[in-house]
Residue, then its C-alpha position, 0 to 999 in steps of 0.5 A: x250580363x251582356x257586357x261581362x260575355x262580350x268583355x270574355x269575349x274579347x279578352x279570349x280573342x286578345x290572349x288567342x291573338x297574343x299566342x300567335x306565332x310571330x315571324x322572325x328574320x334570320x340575320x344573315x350575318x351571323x346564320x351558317x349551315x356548316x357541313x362535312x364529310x370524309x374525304x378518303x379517309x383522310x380528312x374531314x372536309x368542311x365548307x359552309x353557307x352563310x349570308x342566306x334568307x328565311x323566316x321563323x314564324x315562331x311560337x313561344x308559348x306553344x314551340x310546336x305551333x312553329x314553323x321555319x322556311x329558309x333559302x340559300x342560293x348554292x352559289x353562296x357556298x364557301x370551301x375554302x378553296x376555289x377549284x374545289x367551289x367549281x368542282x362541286x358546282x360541275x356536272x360532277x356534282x351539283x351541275x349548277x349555273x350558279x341560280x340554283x337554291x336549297x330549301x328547308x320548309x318544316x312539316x312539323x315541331x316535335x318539342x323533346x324538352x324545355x330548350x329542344x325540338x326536333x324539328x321535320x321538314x323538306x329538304x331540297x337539293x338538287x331538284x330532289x326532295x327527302x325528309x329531314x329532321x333537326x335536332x334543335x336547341x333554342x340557345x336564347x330570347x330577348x331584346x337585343x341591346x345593339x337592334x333593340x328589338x326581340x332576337x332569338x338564337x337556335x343551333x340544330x344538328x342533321x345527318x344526310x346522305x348526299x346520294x339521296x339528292x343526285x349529288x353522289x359522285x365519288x361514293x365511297x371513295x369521298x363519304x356520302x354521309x354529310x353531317x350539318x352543323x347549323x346556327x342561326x339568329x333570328x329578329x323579330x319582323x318589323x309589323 
């Protein structure tokens, strides 16, 4: 009897253990935050981020037991056109020494279907922290065949009103609303 309870025992810890989240790395080379917005009128004006850092403590069985934390130094903006990188990094707008990040750390996973989640958390920019949600899509999991490890790939979208975090120069004239576009690839961390 005693045995039968500790061998329950024990394959209740290792099923626990098995379903816990596991980190994986973005890749920066293939992880972008694209944003736009409008621009007079005119035209939608794109730029992006890439080459950043994060971390997704990821559950499978149990999506919402997960969890994103990311990091992308504003310096590693690219809009296409320098004087436009040093008007948005002037006092103009961001007011950036070129050492200043944005974070995203989730709060909560809300699992909306098989592949999609919302997913809340707290956006800072500019030293100003709002509430955020991702409307997110698992695209993909399994062993990648160059890295031979597990790989997982997510899109997500968001909307944002730049004058919430103190970088509202030119409104309405150049539109507040920014739309976010991100897609990002993540490994699984080495133990």
């Amino acid at each position: 009897m005693r045995s039968c309870l500790l061998a329950a025992v024990i394959a209740a810890a290792a099923s626990a253990a098995a379903a816990a989240p596991e980190k994986y790395l973005l890749d920066p080379s293939h992880s972008q935050v694209v944003f736009t917005y409008n621009h007079l009128g005119y035209s939608t004006t794109t730029s992006m981020f890439a080459g950043f850092e994060g971390e997704i403590m990821f559950d499978q069985e149990d999506p919402a037991a997960s969890s994103v934390s990311v990091t992308i130094p504003l310096a590693s903006m690219m809009t296409g056109w320098e004087p436009r990188f040093k008007d948005l990094m002037s006092e103009n707008f961001f007011n950036a020494s070129g050492e200043e990040t944005i974070t995203f750390q989730s709060t909560s996973i809300e699992v909306t279907g098989d592949t999609t989640a919302n997913i809340t958390g707290d956006l800072t920019i500019n030293g100003v922290t709002k509430p955020v949600v991702l409307d997110a899509k698992l695209n993909q999991t399994g062993e990648h065949p160059m890295a031979n490890k597990p790989w997982a790939g997510f899109d997500a979208t968001a909307s944002l009103l730049r004058s919430d975090f103190g970088v509202g120069a030119a409104v309405p004239f150049v539109g507040d609303e920014i739309s976010i576009r991100i897609s990002i690839e993540a490994m699984k961390a080495d133990s």
